[in-house]
C-alpha positions in Angstrom: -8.5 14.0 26.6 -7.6 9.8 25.9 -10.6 7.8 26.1 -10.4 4.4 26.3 -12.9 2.0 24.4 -13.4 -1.8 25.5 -14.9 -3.4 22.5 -14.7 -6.7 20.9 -16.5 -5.9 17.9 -14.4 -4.8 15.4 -17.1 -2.7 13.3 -18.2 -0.8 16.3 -14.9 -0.3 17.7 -13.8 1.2 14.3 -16.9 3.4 14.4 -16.5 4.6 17.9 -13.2 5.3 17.1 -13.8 7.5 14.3 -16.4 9.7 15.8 -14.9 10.3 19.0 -11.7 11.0 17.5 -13.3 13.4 15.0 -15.2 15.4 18.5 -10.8 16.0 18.8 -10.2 12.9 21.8 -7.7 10.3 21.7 -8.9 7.0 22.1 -7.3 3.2 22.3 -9.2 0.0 21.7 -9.1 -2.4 24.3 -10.6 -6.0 22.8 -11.2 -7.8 25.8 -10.8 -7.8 29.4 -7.3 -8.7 30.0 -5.7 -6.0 27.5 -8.4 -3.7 29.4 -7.0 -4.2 32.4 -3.6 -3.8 31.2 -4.3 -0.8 29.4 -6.1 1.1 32.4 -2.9 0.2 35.1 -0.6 1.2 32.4 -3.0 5.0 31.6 -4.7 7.6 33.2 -7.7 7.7 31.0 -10.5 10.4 31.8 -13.0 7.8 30.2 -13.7 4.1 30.0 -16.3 2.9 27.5 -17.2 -0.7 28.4 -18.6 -3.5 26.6 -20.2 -6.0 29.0 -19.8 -9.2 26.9 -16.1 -9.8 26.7 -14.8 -12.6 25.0 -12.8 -13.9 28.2 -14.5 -12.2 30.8 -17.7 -10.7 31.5 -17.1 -6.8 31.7 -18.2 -6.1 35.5 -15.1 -8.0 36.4 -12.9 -5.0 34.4 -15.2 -2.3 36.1 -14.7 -3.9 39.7 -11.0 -3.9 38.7 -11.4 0.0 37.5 -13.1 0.5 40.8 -11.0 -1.2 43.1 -8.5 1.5 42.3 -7.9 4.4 44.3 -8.7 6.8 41.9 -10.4 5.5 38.3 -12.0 7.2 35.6 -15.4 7.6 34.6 -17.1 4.5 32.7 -19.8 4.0 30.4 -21.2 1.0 29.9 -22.4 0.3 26.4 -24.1 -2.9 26.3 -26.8 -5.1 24.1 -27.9 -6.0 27.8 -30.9 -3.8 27.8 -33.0 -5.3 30.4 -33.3 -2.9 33.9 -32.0 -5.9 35.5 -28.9 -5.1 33.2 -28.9 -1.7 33.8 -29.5 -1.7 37.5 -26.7 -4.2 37.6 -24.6 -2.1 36.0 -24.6 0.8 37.8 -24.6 -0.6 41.4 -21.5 -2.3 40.3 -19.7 1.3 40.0 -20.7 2.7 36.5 -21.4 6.3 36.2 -24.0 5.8 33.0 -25.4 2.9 30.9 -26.1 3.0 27.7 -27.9 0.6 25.4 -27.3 -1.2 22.1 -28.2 -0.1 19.3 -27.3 3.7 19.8 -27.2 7.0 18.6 -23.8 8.3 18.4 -24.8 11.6 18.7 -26.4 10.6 22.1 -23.4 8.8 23.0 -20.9 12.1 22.6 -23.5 13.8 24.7 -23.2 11.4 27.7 -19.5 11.1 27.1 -18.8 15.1 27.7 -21.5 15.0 30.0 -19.1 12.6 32.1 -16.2 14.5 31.6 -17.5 17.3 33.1 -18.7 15.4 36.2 -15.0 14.0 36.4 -13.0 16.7 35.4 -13.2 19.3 38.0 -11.5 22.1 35.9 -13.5 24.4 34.2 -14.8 24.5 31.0 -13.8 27.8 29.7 -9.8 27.8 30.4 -7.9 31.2 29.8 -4.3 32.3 29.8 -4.3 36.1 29.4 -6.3 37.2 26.6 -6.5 33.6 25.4 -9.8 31.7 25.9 -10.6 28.2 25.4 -13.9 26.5 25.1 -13.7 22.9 26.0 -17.7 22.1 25.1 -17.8 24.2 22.3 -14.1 23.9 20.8 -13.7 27.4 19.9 -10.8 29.7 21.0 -10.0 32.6 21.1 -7.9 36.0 21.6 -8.1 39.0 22.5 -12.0 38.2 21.2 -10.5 36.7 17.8 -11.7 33.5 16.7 -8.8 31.0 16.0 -9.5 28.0 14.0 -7.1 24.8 15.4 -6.8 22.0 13.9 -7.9 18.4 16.5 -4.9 17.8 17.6 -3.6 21.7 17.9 -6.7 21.9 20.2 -5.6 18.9 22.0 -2.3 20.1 23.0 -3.6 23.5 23.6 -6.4 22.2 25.7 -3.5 20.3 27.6 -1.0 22.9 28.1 -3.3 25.5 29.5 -5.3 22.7 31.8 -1.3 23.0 32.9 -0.7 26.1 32.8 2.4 27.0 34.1 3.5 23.4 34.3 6.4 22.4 31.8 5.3 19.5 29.9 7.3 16.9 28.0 7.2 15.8 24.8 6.5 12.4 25.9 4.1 14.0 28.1 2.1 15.7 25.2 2.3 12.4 23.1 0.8 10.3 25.2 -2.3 12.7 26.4 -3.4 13.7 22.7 -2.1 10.3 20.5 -3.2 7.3 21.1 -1.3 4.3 21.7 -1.1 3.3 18.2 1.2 6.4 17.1 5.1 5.3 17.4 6.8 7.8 16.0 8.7 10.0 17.6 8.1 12.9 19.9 9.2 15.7 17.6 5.9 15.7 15.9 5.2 17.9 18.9 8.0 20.6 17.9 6.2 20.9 14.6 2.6 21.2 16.0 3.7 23.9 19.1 5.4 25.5 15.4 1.9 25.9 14.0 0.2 26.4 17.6 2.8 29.6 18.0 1.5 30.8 14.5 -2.2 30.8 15.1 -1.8 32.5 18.8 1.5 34.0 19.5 3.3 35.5 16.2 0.6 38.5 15.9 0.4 38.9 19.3 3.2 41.1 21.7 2.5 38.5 24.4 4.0 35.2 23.6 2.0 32.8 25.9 3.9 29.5 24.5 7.3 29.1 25.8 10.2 26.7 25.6 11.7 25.2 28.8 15.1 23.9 28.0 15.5 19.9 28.6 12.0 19.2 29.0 9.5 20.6 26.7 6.9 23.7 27.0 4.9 25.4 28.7 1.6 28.0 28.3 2.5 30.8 30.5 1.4 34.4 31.1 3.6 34.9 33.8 7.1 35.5 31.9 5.8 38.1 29.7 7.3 37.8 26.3 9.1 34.6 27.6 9.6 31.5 26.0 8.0 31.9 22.6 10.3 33.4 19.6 9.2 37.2 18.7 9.8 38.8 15.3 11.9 42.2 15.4 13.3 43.6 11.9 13.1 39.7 10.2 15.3 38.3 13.3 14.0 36.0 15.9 14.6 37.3 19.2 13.0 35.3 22.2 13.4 34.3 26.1 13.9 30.2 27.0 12.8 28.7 30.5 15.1 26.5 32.5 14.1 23.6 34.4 15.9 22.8 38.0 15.5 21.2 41.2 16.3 22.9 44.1 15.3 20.9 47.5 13.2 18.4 45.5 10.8 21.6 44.2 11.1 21.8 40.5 11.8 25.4 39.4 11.7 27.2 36.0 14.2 30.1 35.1 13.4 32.5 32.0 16.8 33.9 30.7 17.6 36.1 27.3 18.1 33.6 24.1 
């Protein structure tokens, strides 16, 4: 999930940073308003923490600009403004929690999955076949075996099966789990669905990740062994998916590799 932070303070932007990309989120820094407001036209973000005062505009003027939008993510406000005046201010102006200066981070992480909850209206246990995920607990497993991920393996994962059956780009992987600091290029994402098809597919008959030929991959229990590369007597044998348009529908064709 790509949080986006609206801070001008450098320290507590750094800080924020860190800890919510620790708890496995991606997260850009926004430092004022108009970069804010570039940012969230240019993103889907499923979180906006704001900073009220802005060095070139007060930070109700970005949340009546998030709200003005048909659809706009959830937003925090996290402000030295502590009066209930503030507060009240605050949240009649669209925000869906306020949070005051100086905080507990731990407190803050609470509130901030507590949000993506309320906005996300997928659940928070996501299975393919015998493959579970735990979004508030980040823990997966299969076929009742813990599997330790890496951050940004659970990112992906998290992604792919919240899309299930959906091929996704590379681009389209980058920009959900990176933020928009990484530029390098999108075959990072070959090497991480490498180690992803390690931890949950190689000891398993069912391959659940699979390959779909000009765009990217997919998490699928649909295609049986499809699209992920099983091991029979030390050679690779596997299935690759297709992508095509037929009618303006986008289809996806397994066939023999």
């Amino acid at each position: 999930m790509r949080i986006l932070v609206v801070e001008d303070e450098k320290r507590i932007a750094d800080f924020l940073t860190r800890g919510l990309q620790g708890a496995g989120y991606a997260v850009d820094i926004a430092p004022d308003g108009t970069t804010a407001i570039e940012f969230i036209h240019a993103t889907d973000y499923d979180l906006v923490i704001l900073d009220l005062m802005l060095p070139d505009m007060d930070g109700l003027k970005v949340l009546e600009r998030i709200r003005s939008r048909k659809v706009g993510p959830p937003v925090m406000i996290l402000s030295a403004r502590g009066q209930v005046d503030d507060r009240v201010k605050g949240l009649e102006h669209g925000a869906d929690d306020y949070l005051v200066k100086p905080f507990a981070f731990v407190e803050l992480l609470a509130r901030v999955r507590a949000l993506l909850r309320r906005g996300q209206p997928a659940p928070e246990r996501l299975q393919v076949a015998d493959l579970t995920l735990d979004c508030v607990r980040r823990k997966v497993t299969r076929a009742t075996e813990p599997i330790d991920l890496a951050p940004k393996e659970f990112g992906i994962l998290e992604y792919m099966m919240r899309n299930k059956g959906r091929p996704l780009s590379r681009t389209m992987i980058v920009e959900h789990v990176w933020d928009m600091d990484y530029d390098g290029l999108t075959n990072i994402v070959d090497v991480y669905i490498r180690h992803l098809r390690s931890k949950i597919d190689d000891r398993f008959p069912l391959k659940l990740i699979q390959t779909v030929r000009g765009i990217g991959y997919m998490i699928s229990a649909g295609q049986g062994s499809h699209g992920a590369s099983s091991r029979t007597g030390g050679r690779t044998a596997g299935v690759s998916c297709l992508a095509s348009a037929t009618s303006g529908a986008s289809r996806v064709r397994c066939v023999s590799a």
